[in-house]
N, C-alpha and C positions, 0 to 999 in steps of 0.2 A: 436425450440420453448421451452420456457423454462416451466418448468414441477411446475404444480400447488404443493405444501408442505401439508401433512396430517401431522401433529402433534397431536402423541398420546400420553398421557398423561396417566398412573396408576394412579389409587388413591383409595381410599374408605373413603365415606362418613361415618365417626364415630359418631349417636350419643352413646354420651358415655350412656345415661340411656335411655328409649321408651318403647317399647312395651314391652321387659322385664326387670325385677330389674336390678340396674348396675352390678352386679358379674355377671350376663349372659350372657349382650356384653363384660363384663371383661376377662373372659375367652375364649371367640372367640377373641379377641382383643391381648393375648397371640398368639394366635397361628397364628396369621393374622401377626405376629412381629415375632415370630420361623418362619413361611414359608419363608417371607421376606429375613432374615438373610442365608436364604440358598440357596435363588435363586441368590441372589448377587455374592454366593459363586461360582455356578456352572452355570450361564448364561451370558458370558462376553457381550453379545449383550443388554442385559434388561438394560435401561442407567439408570434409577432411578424410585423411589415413591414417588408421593404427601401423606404426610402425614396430611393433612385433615385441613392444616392450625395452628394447634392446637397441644400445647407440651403435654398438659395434657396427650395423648394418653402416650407417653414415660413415666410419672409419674406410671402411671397406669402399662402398662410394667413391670418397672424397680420393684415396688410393687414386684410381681408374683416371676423376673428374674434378680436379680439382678445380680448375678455371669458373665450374657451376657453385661453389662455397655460396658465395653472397645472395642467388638465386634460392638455393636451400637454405639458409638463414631465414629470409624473407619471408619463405612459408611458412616456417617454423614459428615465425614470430606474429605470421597472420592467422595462425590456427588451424594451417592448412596440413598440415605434419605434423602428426603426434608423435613427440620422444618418448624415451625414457619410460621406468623410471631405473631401468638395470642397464649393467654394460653387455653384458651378453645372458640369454635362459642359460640355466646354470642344470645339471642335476644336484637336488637337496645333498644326499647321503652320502655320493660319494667325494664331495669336495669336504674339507675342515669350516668349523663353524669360523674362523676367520677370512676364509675364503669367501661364503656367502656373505657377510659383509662388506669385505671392499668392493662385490659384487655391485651392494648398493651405492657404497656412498662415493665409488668410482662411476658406475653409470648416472647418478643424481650431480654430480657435479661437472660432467660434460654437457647434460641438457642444461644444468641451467649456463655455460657459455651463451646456450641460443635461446633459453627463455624458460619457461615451466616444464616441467616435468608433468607426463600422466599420473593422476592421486592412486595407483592402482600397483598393489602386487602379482605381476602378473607371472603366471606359472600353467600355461595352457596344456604343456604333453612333459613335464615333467613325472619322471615313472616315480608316482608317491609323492607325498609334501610330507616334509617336516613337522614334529609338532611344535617345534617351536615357534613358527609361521607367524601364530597373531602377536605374542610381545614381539619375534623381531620386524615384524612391521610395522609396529606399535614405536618399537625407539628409534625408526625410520620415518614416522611420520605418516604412515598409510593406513587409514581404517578399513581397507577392503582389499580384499587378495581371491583372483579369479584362477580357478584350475578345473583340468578333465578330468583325471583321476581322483581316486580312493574314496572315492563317498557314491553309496549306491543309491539313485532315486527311485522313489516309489509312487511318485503321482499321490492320484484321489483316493486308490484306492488303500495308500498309506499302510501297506502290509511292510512295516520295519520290523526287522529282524533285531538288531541292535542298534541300539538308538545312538552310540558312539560313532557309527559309520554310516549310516542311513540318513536319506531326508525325505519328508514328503515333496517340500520343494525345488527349486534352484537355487533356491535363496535361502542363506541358513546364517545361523550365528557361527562360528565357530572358535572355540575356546582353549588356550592352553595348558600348560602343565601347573605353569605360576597363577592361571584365575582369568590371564586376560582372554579380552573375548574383543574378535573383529567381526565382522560381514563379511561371509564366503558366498561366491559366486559360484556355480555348479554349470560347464558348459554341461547341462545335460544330453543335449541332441548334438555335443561335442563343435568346435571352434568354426563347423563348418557348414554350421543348419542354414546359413541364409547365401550359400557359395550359389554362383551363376546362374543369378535371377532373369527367369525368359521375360521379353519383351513381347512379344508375339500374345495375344490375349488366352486363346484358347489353352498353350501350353503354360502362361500364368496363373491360368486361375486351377489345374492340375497342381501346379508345382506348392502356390499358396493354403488351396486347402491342405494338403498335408505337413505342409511349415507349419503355418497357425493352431493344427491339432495337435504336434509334437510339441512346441510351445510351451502351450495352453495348458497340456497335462501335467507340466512343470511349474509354473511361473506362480509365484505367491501375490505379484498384482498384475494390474490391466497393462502392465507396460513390461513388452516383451522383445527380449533382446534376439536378432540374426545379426550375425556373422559373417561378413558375406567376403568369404577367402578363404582359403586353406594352406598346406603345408607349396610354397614356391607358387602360390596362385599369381598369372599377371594380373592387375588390375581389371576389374572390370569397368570400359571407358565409355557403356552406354547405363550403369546402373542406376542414376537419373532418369533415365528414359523406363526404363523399369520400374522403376517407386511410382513413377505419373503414372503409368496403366494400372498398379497394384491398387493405388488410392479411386482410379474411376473406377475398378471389378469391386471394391470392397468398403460401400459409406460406413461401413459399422466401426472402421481401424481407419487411424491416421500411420501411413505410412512414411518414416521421414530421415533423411541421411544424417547421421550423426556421429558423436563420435560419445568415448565413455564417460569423460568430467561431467555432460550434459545428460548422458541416462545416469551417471551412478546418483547425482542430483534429482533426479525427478525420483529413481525407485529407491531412494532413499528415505524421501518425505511421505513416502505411500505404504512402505512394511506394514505387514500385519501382527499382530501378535501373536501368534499363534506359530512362529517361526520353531523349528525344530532347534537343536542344540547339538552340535557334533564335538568330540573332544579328542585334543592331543594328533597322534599321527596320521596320516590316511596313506595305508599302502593296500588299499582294495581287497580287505579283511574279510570281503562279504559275498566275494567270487569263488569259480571255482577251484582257484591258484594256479590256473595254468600260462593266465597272462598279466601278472604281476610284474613282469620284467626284472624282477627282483637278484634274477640272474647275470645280469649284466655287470653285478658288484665282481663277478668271477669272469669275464670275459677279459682276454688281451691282460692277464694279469700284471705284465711288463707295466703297461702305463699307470695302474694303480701305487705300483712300487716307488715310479718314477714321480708321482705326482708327488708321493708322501714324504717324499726324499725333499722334492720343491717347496712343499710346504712350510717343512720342516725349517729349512735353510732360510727363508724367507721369514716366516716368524717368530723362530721359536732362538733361532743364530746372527740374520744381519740386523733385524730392527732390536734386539735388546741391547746386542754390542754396541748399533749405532749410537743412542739413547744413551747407554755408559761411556762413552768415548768422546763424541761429538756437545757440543757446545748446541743449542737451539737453532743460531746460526749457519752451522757448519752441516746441520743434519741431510742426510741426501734424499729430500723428499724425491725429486724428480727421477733417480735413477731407480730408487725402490718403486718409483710407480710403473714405471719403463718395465721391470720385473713384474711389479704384478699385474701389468694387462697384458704379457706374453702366456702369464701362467695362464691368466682366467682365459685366455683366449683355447684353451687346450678343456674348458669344461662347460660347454654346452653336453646336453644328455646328450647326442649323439656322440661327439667325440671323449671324453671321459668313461664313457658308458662303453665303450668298446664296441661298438656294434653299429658301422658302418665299412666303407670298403677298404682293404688294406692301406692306396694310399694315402687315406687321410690320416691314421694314423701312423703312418712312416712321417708327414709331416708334421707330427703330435712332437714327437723324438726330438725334431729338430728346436721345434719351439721351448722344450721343457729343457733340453740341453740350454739355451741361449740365455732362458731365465737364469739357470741354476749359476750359471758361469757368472751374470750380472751379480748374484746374491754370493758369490762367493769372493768377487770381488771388496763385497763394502764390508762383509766379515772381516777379510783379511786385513782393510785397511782400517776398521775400526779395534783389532784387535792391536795391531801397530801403532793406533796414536795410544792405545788406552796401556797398552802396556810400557809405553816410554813415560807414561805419569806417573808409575808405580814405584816406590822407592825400593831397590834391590841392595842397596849399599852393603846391610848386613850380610849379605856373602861372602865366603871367602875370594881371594883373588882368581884363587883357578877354578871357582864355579860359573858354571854354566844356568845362569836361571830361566826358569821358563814358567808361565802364569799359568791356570789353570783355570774356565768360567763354566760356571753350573749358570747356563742362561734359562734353563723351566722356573716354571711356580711351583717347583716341591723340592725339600731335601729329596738330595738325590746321593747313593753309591752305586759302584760299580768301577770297573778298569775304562784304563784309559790307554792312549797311544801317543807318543810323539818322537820325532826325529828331531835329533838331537845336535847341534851341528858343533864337532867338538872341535876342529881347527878347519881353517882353509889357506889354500892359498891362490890370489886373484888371477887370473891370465898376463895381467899387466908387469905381475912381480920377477926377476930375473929365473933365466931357465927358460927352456923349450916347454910345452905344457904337456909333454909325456916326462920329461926328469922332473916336472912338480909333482906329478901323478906317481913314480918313483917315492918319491920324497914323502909323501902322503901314504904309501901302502907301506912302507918301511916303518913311519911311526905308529900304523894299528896293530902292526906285530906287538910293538909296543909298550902298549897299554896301560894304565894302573889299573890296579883294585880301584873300582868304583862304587861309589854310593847316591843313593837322593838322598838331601835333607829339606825340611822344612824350613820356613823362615826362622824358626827359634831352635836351628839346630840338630834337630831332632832325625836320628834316622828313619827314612820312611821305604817298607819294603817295594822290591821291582824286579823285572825281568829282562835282560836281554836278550832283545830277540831276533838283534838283525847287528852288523857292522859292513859298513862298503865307503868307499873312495865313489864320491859321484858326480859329475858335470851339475850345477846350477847359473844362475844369474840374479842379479838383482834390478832392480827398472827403478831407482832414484826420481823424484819428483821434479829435482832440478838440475839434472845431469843425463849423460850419456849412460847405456846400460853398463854394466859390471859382471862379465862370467867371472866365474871363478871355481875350482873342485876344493871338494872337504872331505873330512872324513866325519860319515854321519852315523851312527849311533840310535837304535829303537829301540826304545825300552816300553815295557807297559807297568804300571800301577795301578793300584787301588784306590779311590777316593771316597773319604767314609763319610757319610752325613754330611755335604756339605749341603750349606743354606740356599734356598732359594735365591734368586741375581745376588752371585758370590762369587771372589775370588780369591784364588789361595796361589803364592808365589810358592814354586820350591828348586831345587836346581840338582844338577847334574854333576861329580864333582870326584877326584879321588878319595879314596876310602879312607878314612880316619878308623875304624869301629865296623865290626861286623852285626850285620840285622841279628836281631833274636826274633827265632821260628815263632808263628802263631800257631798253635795248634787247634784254632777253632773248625776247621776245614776236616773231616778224617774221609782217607778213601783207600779203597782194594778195587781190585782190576776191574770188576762190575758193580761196587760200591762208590758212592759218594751219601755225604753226611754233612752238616751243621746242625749248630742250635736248634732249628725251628722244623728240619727235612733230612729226611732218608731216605736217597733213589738210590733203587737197588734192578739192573738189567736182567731181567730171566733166560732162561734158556731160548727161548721164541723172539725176542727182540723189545718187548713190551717191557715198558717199566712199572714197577711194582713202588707206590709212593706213600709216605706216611710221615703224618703231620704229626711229629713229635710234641708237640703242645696239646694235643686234643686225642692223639693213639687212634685215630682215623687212620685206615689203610684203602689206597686206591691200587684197583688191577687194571690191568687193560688201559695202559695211560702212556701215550705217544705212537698207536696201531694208523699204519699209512693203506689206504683206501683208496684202491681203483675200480673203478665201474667204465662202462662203454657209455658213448655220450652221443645220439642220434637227431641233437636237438639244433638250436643255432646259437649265433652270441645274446642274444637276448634271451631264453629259455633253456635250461637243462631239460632233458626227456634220457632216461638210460634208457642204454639198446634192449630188445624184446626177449635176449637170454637169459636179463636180468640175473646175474653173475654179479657177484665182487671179488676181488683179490686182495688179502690183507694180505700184511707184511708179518706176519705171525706163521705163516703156511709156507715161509722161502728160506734160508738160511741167514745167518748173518754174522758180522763181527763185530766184537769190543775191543777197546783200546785204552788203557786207562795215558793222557797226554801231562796233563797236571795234576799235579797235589801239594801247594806250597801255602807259604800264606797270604798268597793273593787268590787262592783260589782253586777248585778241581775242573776238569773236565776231561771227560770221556766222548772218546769218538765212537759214534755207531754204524756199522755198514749196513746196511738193508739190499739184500739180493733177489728182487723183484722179479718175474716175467709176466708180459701181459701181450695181450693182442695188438700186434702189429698197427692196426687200423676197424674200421667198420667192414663188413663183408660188402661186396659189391650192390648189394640191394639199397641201400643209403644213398649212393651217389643216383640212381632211379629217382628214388622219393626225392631228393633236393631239387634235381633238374625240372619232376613235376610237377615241384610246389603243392606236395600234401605236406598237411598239415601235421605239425611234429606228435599230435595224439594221435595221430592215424596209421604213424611210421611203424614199420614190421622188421628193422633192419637187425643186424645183430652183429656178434664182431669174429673177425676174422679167427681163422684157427691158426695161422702164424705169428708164432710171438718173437720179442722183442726186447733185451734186459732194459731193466726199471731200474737200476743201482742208485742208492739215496742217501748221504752220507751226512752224519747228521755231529754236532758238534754238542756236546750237553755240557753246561755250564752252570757251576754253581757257588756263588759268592759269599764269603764268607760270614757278609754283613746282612745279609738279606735274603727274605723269605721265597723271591720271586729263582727258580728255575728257569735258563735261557737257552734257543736252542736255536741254530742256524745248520737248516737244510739245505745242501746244494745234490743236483742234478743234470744230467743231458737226456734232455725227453726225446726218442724217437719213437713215439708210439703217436696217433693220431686218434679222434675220434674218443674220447676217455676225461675222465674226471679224475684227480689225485684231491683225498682228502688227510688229515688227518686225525685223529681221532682219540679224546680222554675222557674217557666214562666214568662218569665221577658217580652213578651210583645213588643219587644223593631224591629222598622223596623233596619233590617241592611243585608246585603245577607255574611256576613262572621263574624266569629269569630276567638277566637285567643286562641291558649292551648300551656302548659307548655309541651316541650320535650327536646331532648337530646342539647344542647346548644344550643338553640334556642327558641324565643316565636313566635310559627310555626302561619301563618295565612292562612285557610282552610274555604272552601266553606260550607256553611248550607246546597245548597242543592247538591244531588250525579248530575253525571254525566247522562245524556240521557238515556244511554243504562242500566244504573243501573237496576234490576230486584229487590235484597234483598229490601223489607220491610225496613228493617233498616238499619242504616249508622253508626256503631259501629266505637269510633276515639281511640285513647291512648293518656292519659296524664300522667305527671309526678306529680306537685301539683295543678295544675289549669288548667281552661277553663272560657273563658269570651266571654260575647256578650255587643256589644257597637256601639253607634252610637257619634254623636257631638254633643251630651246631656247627654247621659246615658251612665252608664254599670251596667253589673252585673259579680261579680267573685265568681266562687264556688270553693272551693279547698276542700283537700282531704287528709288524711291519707292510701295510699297503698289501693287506689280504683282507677284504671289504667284505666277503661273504663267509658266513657262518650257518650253521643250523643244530637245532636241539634236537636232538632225535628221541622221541618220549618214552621209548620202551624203558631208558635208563640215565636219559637226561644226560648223553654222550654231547659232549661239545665238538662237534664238527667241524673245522673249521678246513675251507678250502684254498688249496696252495696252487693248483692248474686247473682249466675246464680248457680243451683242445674240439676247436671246432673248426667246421670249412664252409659255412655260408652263415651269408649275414640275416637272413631271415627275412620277417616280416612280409611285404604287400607282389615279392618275387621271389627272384632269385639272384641272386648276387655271391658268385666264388669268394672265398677270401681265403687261399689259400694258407694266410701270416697268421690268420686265427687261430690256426693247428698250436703253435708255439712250441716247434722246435728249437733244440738248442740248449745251452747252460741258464740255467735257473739257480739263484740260491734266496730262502727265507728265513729270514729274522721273526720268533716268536718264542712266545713264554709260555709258563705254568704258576700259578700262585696257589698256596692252599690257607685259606682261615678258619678261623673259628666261627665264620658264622655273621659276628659282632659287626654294627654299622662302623666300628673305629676300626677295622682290621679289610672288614669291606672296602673303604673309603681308598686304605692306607694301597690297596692294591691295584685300588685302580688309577690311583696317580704312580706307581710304578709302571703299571701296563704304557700310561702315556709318556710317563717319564723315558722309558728308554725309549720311545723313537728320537729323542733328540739325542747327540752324543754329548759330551762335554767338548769345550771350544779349548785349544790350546796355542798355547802361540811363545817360543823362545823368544829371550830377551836380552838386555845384557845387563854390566852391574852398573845402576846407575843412582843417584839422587831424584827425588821424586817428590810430588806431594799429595798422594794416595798412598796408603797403607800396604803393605804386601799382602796381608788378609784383609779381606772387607766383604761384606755385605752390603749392595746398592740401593737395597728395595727389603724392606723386610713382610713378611704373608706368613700371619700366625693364625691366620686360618685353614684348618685341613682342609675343608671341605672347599675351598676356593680353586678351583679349575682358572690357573692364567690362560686366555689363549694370546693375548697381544699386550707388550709393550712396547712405546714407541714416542716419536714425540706430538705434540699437540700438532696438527695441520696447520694450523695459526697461532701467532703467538710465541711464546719463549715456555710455554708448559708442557708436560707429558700426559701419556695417559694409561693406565693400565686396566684391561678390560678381561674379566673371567666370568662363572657361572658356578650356581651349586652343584655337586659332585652329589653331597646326600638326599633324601627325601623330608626331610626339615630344615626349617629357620634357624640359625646358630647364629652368637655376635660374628661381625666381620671385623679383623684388623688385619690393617694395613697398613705400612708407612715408609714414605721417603723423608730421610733426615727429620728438618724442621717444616719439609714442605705441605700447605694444607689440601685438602682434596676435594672435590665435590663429584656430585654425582651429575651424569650427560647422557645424553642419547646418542648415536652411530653417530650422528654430525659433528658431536662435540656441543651441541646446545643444554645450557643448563637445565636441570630438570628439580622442579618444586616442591616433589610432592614425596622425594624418594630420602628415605631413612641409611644415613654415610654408618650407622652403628651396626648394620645388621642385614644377613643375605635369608631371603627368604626362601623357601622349598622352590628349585627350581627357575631361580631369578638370575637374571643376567644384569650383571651390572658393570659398569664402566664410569672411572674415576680420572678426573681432571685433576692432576698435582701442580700446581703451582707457588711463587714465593708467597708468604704472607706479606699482607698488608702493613707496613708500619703504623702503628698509634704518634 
């Protein structure tokens, strides 16, 4: 008979930061890598360790030990240390679908420094997977991706509820949104069924039979995977000696140390067919939703903001500039990678996820600052070679020109901002530097009439909205610094349709000709209007909206939401009062601020009062670690002003409503949502995630228990029918929810807590998130139509990026003052990355479909030709350069043609 296979597997589940600061699993993590290296040495039977997926662990290491490099090399390359195949566990939702790539082919390209990479997608406590998981494992090169979450097993007795999220087995197909289909692995008895195997006979053969039966109730063949580690496990250094006693207690099983390339091979050749099918996302659809974790998109909201701001910068502003600017040569791989392993190092689920101990995330701040400063250097410098190529000539003499870069993949409008630097004079120039400073506030007295023109002359309207004398310096490349004060100058503009990677020169200048008014804009003290929309503020603070194209009227749209929050950073649970406070019940103000023709906007005041904090029964429950369904706490009878002051904006050229809320929250223990009820019959909506526009049910599953249905987005969430929509987007506000009575789009702006949760208790005082807050979010309204759908939600994405600006002066050039770098005459084409080829003298431009069909794809730089690649950059044979399928992520190699 041939004997069933127990494949045990080492490992330890690394988060690198949790429940203590990073130097605390730092230093076990030392020695978890000294133990290693010596059990290698002296147990020829121990065949290898999973290293956690993740190189970082080795960064971290090598940090402490450097002197052992060559040592860990050696095993590495004896099979003794399994890498890779990522740089750090990542959380899916809430990093950018850019992010989860360099994920990859930064952690794939550190392992191979030391050899192979493990063939495995690994995502063991990632809260949810992506559905996009099997293509992008797919153009990574891995046919099987291992996870804990979002797929419920059902064993033999195979009672599947929905066969989208359920499996009988551990082993299942799993299939994407595009068709592809990999091999998912289901830790079903979770990463940890085979941890601290006894030696000892009698306490083995207790501990084995019940392994073997949990298994066994799972496993689609005779060959069954343990795990023998968990979250910071040290080694176990007798677990040899364990597998000898398991194998003498058990002739019927081979039991034998292993590692995953040699099981995913053996239960690979062994599948049955009879394999279940799971599709698209798994965020644990089939539970009761109270531990979804789905919460955590709303924890420490600061860092979410903070991330998107980093992303942002890094994507979407240093590598298109660089790319425009830079020669292939010149390009700054090294310093943008330096940038992007500070970011990813800030998105393991525990820290990205907000829900670990205050100081890990103080050390969050420090690392997303250090990034952001790198990425804003190679903008800055890439914006300064690009704009000295540009030919300014056409200016007049006393203009002031300054460029303007739309770096997204969509026509983009909207205002812009720049400082304008309209004379200086250097420290070095004659005069003390208080009579240059004289000399300088005497000439903004002044002033001419000023104007912007366009490169061909044309007046273009703006605002002044700042003048001051101000100390800078310049830092020359090949010289000593240079201070010097100016007299600087802010103005804002409007910039209308410009093209995708575009730029448009225009300049600063005295007035020749005064602007002629646009009257597209009409507003009164609680009106504004365009073309397409009619916000109108009611007496109660809520706006009243109508889609002048369709005579759709929405009520109850912009209403701010607070409840008591008795739960932790990973789980909402409101307090047992079950109370909300809208902003519709408290006073308020309007202000009308604008109304020119760049634009309206109205200020709104919201005069909030809410509960101070939770009442004292809360801090009981935390300290006794019940569990947050069990909590009875409620919130104080002392309140506290809520004041919310909101800025509503509405551009003349565009359909999208924008709205920036700022705050100083002293209240604890509470949820601020806010809230537009769109009213609208439909049983699904559709939100922005990791390459894909995901479409998810309004209402939860059956057996659902949680109160709420907390979703993740990236910059949008919309509800729509064959009339309507509505799109709300977002500035690095991750969580959303639909609320089905009216298909109200919820989207959450604070969750203020004071423990981190989970398997104790852990204070986190920082969680509260006291202090100045302000958010950047929209409103869109359609007709309904996939071309008006489309169009809003590349605006949702489009405004997290700003437009790049950068003065210049007048010079000769050989770039055009307008131009377009890169032309994407496809709507439906979501860019997330341009940048240049890692190898080579080419680029690459990588995006994904926006809609739910196949549409032609074009694209093009100049004369250059394109192909299609995988994350590597590897050609790929099989993929169609004319056309983006439902759902397809594709990525285009531009390089010279070939001469005949």
């Amino acid at each position: 008979m041939t004997k069933k296979k127990v494949f045990i597997i080492s490992h330890s589940h690394w988060d690198r930061e949790w429940y203590m600061p990073f130097e605390q699993h730092h230093m076990r993590l030392v020695t978890l890598i000294d133990n290693l290296l010596d059990v290698f040495k002296h147990d020829p039977d121990f065949d290898s360790f999973h290293l956690d997926g993740q190189m970082i662990a080795l960064d971290d290491y090598l940090a402490v030990r450097p002197e052992r490099k060559p040592e860990l090399a050696a095993a590495i390359k004896a099979g003794k240390l399994r890498i890779g195949p990522f740089y750090i566990l990542q959380d899916d939702f809430l990093i950018s679908p850019e992010s989860n790539v360099r994920n990859m082919i930064i952690g794939r390209d550190q392992a191979r420094e030391y050899g192979q990479e493990v063939p495995l997608g690994y995502f063991p406590d990632t809260f949810g997977n992506m559905g996009q998981t099997p293509q992008m494992m797919a153009l990574a090169n891995l046919k099987t991706a291992a996870f804990g979450r979002g797929v419920t097993p059902t064993g033999f007795n195979n009672q599947v509820g929905d066969a989208d999220y359920a499996s009988q087995y551990s082993e299942m197909w799993w299939q994407g949104p595009d068709g592809t289909r990999i091999l998912g692995l289901l830790f079903a008895n979770w990463y940890s069924n085979g941890n601290e195997i006894p030696v000892e006979k009698t306490a083995a053969k207790a501990f084995w039979d019940q392994k073997l039966a949990d298994a066994e109730k799972f496993a689609s063949t005779d060959n069954l995977l343990m795990m023998n580690g968990v979250d910071h496990q040290p080694v176990q250094l007798d677990v040899t000696a364990a597998i000898k006693v398991a194998n003498e207690l058990y002739p019927d099983y081979e039991f034998i140390h292993t590692n995953f390339t040699d099981y995913l091979s053996t239960l690979s050749a062994e599948l049955p067919q009879d394999l279940s099918t799971i599709h698209g996302e798994l965020t644990s659809q089939e539970t009761d939703g109270w531990y979804t974790l789905a919460n955590t998109a709303s924890s420490r909201v600061y860092l979410k903001q903070e991330n998107t701001k980093n992303e942002r910068l890094l994507e979407n502003q240093a590598e298109p500039l660089a790319t425009m600017a830079y020669a292939a040569q010149d390009y700054p791989h090294d310093r943008l990678r330096y940038a992007w392993k500070l970011l990813l190092q800030n998105h393991p689920h525990d820290s990205i996820c907000g829900c670990s101990v205050d100081e890990v995330h103080r050390e969050m701040l420090t690392r997303f600052a250090k990034s952001q400063e790198v990425a804003r250097f190679i903008t800055h410098d890439a914006l300064m070679t690009l704009t000295a190529k540009i030919n300014t000539v056409e200016f007049g003499a006393q203009a002031k020109p300054f460029v303007v870069v739309n770096t997204t993949g969509f026509t983009k409008s909207g205002l812009t901002r720049i400082v304008v630097e309209w004379n200086r004079i250097d420290f070095s120039a004659a005069g003390s530097i208080q009579e240059q400073r004289a000399q300088l506030v005497q000439q903004l007295k002044t002033l001419p009439e000023l104007m912007v023109v366009d490169a061909h002359g044309q007046s273009v309207p703006f605002r002044l909205i700042d003048q001051q004398v101000a100390f800078h310096y310049d830092l020359p490349k090949d010289r000593f610094r240079e201070p010097f004060q100016a007299i600087e100058l802010t103005i804002e503009l409007n910039m209308v349709d410009m093209p995708a990677f575009a730029w448009r020169t225009l300049a600063l200048q005295p007035a020749t000709q005064v602007a002629a008014a646009d009257s597209a804009v009409k507003a009164q003290p609680r009106l504004i209007s365009n073309e397409w929309l009619k916000v109108v503020v009611e007496d109660d603070g809520s706006l009243t909206m109508t889609n002048r194209e369709t005579g759709k009227v929405y009520h109850q749209m912009l209403v701010f939401e607070d409840t008591g929050d008795m739960g932790n950073e990973y789980i909402y649970r409101q307090t047992a009062d079950n109370h909300a406070y809208y902003s519709t019940d408290f006073p308020m103000d309007v202000r009308l601020v604008h109304a020119d023709e760049l634009g309206s906007e109205l200020e709104l005041t919201n005069y909030l009062e809410v509960p101070v904090s939770a009442d004292d029964q809360l801090a009981q429950e935390t300290q006794a670690v019940i569990d947050i369904t069990k909590r009875t706490a409620q919130r104080s009878a002392e309140k506290v002003p809520l004041t919310i002051t909101t800025k509503i904006r509405l551009n003349p050229h565009s359909r999208q409503l924008q709205f920036e809320s700022h705050l100083n929250n002293q209240a604890k223990d509470h949820r601020l949502r806010v809230l537009f009820k769109t009213a609208l019959v439909a049983e699904t909506h559709v939100a922005d995630s990791i390459y894909e526009t995901v479409t998810r049910p309004n209402h939860p599953a059956k057996n659902w228990q949680n109160p709420t249905n907390p979703q993740h987005q990236q910059a949008f969430a919309s509800v729509f029918n064959e009339a309507n929509g509505v799109t709300v987007g977002n500035f690095g506000l991750n969580e959303y929810e639909i609320l089905p009575q009216d298909n109200t789009i919820a989207l959450t702006m604070l969750r203020c807590v004071g423990e981190m949760g989970d398997w104790g208790y852990f204070a986190t005082p920082e969680a509260q998130c006291q202090g100045e807050f302000t958010f950047n979010y929209s409103v869109e309204l359609t007709d309904g139509s996939e071309a008006q759908q489309v169009a809003s939600y590349q605006r949702a994405q489009g405004a997290q990026t700003p437009f790049s600006v950068q003065q210049t002066t007048r010079h000769a050039g050989t770039l055009a003052a307008d131009h377009q770098y890169l032309e994407v005459n496809t709507p439906e084409f979501a860019v997330t990355s341009l940048k240049r080829a890692n190898t080579g003298t080419g680029m690459t431009l990588r995006g994904y479909n926006l809609g739910d069909r196949q549409v032609p794809l074009n694209v093009s730089v100049g004369d250059l030709q394109a192909e299609p690649v995988n994350f590597f950059e590897e050609p790929l044979t099989d993929v169609d350069l004319t056309t983006l399928a439902a759902a397809e992520i594709k990525t285009l190699l531009f390089t010279e043609k070939e001469r005949s």
